[in-house]
N, C-alpha and C positions, 0 to 999 in steps of 0.2 A: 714818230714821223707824221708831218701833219701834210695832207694833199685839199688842193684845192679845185673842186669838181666846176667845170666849165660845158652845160650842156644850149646848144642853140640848131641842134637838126630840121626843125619845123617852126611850131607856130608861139613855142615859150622858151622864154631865155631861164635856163635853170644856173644857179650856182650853191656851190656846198664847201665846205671844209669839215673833211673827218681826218681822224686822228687813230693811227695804229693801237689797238690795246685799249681806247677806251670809246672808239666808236665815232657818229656822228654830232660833230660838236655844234650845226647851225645850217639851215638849209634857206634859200628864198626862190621863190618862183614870180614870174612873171609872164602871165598869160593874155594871147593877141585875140581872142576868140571876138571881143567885143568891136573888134578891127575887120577881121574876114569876115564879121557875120551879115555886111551889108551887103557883100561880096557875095555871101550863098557856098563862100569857099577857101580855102589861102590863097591869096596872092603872094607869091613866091618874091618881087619885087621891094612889097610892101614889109614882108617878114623879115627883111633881111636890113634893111634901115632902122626898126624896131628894134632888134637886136642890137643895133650899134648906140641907139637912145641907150639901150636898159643896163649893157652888161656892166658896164664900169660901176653907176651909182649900187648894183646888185652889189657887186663885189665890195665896195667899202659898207654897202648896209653886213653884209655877213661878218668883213673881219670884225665890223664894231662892234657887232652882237657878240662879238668872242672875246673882244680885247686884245685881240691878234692886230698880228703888223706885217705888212707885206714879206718881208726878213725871219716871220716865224716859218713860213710856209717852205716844205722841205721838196716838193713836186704839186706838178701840173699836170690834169690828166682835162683830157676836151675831145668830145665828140666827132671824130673823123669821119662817121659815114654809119651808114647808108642815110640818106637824107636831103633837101632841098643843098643845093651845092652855095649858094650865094650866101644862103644863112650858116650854113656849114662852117663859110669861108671868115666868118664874122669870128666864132670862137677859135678858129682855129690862131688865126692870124692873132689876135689876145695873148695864146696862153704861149703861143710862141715868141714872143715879144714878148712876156713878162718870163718867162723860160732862160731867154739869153739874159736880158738885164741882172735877173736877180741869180745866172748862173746856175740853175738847177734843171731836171730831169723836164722835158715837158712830153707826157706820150697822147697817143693817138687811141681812144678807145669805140669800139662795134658798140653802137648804138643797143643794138639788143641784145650784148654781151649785158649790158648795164640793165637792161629789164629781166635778164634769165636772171643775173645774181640778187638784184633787190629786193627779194624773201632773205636773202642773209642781213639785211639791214636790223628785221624784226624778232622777238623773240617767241615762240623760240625758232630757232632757224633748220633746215636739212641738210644734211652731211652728205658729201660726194660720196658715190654716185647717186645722181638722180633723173630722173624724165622731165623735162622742161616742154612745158605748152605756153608758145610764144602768140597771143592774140592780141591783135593793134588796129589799127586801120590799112597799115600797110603792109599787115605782114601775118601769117598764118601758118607756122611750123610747131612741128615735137622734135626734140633735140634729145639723144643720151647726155648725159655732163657727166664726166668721170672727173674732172676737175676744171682748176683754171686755164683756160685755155685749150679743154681737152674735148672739141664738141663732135659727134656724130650726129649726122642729119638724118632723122628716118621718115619724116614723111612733111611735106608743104602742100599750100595751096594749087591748085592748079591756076587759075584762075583770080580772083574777087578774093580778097582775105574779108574775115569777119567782121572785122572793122566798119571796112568799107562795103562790104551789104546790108551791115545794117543803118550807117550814113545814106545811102540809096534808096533803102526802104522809106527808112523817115523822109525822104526829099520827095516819093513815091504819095507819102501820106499830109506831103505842106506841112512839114514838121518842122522846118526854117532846119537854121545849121549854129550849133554841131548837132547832128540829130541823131547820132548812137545813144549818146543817153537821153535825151528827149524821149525816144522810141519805147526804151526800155521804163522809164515813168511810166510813161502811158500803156505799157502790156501791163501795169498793174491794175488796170479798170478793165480789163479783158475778162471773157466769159470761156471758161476753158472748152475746150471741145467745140466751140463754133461753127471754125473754119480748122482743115487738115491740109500743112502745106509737106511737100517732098523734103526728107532728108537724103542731101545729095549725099553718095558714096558712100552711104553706109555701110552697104554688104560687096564693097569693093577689094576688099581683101588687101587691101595695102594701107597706109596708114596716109595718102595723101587726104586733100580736100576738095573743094568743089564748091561754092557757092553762087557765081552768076545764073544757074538752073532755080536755083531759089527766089532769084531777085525776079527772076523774070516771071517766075511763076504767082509772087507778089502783084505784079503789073497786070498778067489774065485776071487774078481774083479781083484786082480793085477797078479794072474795065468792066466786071460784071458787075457791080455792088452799088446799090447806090449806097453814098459816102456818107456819114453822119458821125458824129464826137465817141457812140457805141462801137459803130461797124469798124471807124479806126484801131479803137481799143481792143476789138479781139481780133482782125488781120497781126496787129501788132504782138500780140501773145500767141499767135500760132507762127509765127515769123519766129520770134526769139525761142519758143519751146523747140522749132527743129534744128536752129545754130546748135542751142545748149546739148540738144540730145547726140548730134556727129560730134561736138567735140568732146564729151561726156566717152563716149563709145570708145572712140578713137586713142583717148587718152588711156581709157581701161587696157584696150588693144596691146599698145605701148610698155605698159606696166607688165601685162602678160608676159611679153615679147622676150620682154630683157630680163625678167624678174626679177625686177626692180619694188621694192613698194615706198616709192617718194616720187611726189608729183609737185613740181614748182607750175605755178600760173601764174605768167606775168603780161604786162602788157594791157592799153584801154580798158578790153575788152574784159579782163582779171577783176574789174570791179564790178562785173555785172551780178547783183543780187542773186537773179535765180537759179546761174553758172555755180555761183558759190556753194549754194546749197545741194545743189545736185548733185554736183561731181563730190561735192565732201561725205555724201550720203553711200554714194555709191563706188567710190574709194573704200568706203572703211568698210560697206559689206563684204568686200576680199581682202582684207586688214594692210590695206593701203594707206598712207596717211599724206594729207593736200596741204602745200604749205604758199601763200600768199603773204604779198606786200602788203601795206598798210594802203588802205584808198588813196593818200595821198602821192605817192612813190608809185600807184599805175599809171598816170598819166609820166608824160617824158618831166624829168628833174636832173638836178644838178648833183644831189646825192648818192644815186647808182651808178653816177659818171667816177664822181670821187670815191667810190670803195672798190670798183672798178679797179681803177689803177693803183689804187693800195693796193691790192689781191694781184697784182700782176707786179709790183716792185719787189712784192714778198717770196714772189713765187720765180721772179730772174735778176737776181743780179747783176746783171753785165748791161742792164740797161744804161747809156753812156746820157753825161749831158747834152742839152740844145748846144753847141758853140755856133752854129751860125744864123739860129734866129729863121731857119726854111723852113715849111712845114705843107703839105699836100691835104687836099682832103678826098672823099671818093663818095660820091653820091650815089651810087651801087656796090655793095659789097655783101657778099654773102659769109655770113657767121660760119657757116661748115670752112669755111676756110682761113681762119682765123687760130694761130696754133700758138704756142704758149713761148717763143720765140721770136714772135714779128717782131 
């Protein structure tokens, strides 16, 4: 069964076609960053024209890369939500339209359904059950996963996800945009121990989160400081050493909790170098083991859309055809409610 992944929630038009049983057969990405960056931001107006430029030619660059034909393609799986609604509205309206023409399955898949599972893309992969830490810009949860479709919520953001404080920090330090990873370059010319900023909710006893007490407390320190390419560099690494450490803690928490020992990290945020190291350091000292996507499959893509809905054809059969070509999307929606059924 071959599916073709349709992802367009923000600011990259992703498309994919994977194939049950032997995997990802061809992925392409197309990224707006060189678009919103004059902007300092997305413009939601601009990303969603963009998407209508990109996704067709994406789509015939993938089949060709495969030697596929519209006609080979057995389902459509596209990002229904959470996410800007106009861009949303761009894939949606695609894959349901090529759904009714070509007669096949077209489903609606949770945005960060598709970043918890994208550690299955890689090898080697974690087997249900596991602890999923969901870090993005727009989003900051630990999920149990007992399978597809089978998520418990135990702990989110209050607040500021990770993402987006460290998008703030960097805007904090003139670090232009996108400035999560900007940020994080530059805490590598950091001087450890310099500056000591707050780990919010650390000994809060619950597994939520908290980060605008961080951002803001970035703002006191660089009111005091005079600014220079140094004092950047180690605000910068005292900034990211207390994200890494709550969500390091947090996760451990998590694993505790459910005794569980599999920890997926997905999302932006999952490519941060020194996240990586840490939590994998301190995972395995309680013989936990951290399983991540490949760099390329943290940012949003078209291929954990398309395995996505493989894993959800595999897992219900009574999923019926499009016959009328309608399709909805939902620019909020919470994953905890997401059951293996919709």
């Amino acid at each position: 069964m071959i599916i073709l992944g349709i992802e367009t929630s923000c600011d990259e038009t992703g498309i994919a076609l994977y194939e049950t049983g032997r995997g990802l057969l061809n992925h392409a990405l197309y990224s707006q960053i060189d678009m919103h960056s004059e902007y300092g931001g997305v413009v939601p107006e601009l990303a969603s024209r963009d998407h209508i430029r990109r996704i067709l030619p994406l789509i015939e660059q993938v089949l060709n890369n495969t030697q596929r034909q519209l006609n080979d393609i057995d389902a459509i799986a596209y990002t229904q939500g959470p996410g800007l609604a106009g861009a949303l509205l761009v894939g949606a309206s695609v894959a349901a339209a090529l759904g009714y023409a070509l007669n096949i399955p077209a489903l609606g898949i949770h945005h960060l359904e598709g970043h918890l599972l994208s550690p299955l893309l890689s090898t080697p992969a974690p087997q249900f059950p596991f602890i999923a830490l969901l870090v993005s810009g727009g989003h900051t949860q630990l999920m149990q996963v007992n399978g597809v479709g089978q998520y418990r919520l135990l702990g989110e953001t209050l607040d500021d996800a990770a993402g987006e404080a460290f998008d703030k920090t960097a805007k904090l330090l003139k670090l232009g945009y996108p400035g999560g990873a900007a940020l994080s370059r530059l805490a590598e010319q950091g001087r450890p121990g310099r500056f000591k900023l707050p780990c919010p909710m650390l000994n809060s006893g619950d597994l939520n989160f908290s980060f605008s007490g961080l951002k803001t407390a970035v703002l006191t320190l660089v009111s005091k400081q005079h600014i220079n390419p140094q004092v950047s560099a180690d605000i910068a690494l005292a900034f990211q050493e207390a994200v890494v450490t709550v969500l390091t803690e947090k996760s451990l928490a998590a694993l505790s909790l459910t005794n569980l020992n599999q920890l997926v990290v997905a999302g932006g945020v999952g490519a941060n170098q020194q996240l990586r190291g840490h939590l994998t350091r301190k995972a395995a000292a309680i013989g936990a083991t951290v399983f991540y996507p490949q760099l390329e499959f943290c940012t949003d893509n078209g291929a954990m859309i398309a395995l996505a809905g493989a894993m959800r054809l595999q897992a219900n059969d009574k999923i019926q055809h499009n016959t009328t070509g309608s399709f909805t999307v939902r620019a909020r929606w919470k994953l905890s409610r997401v059951q293996n059924n919709d």
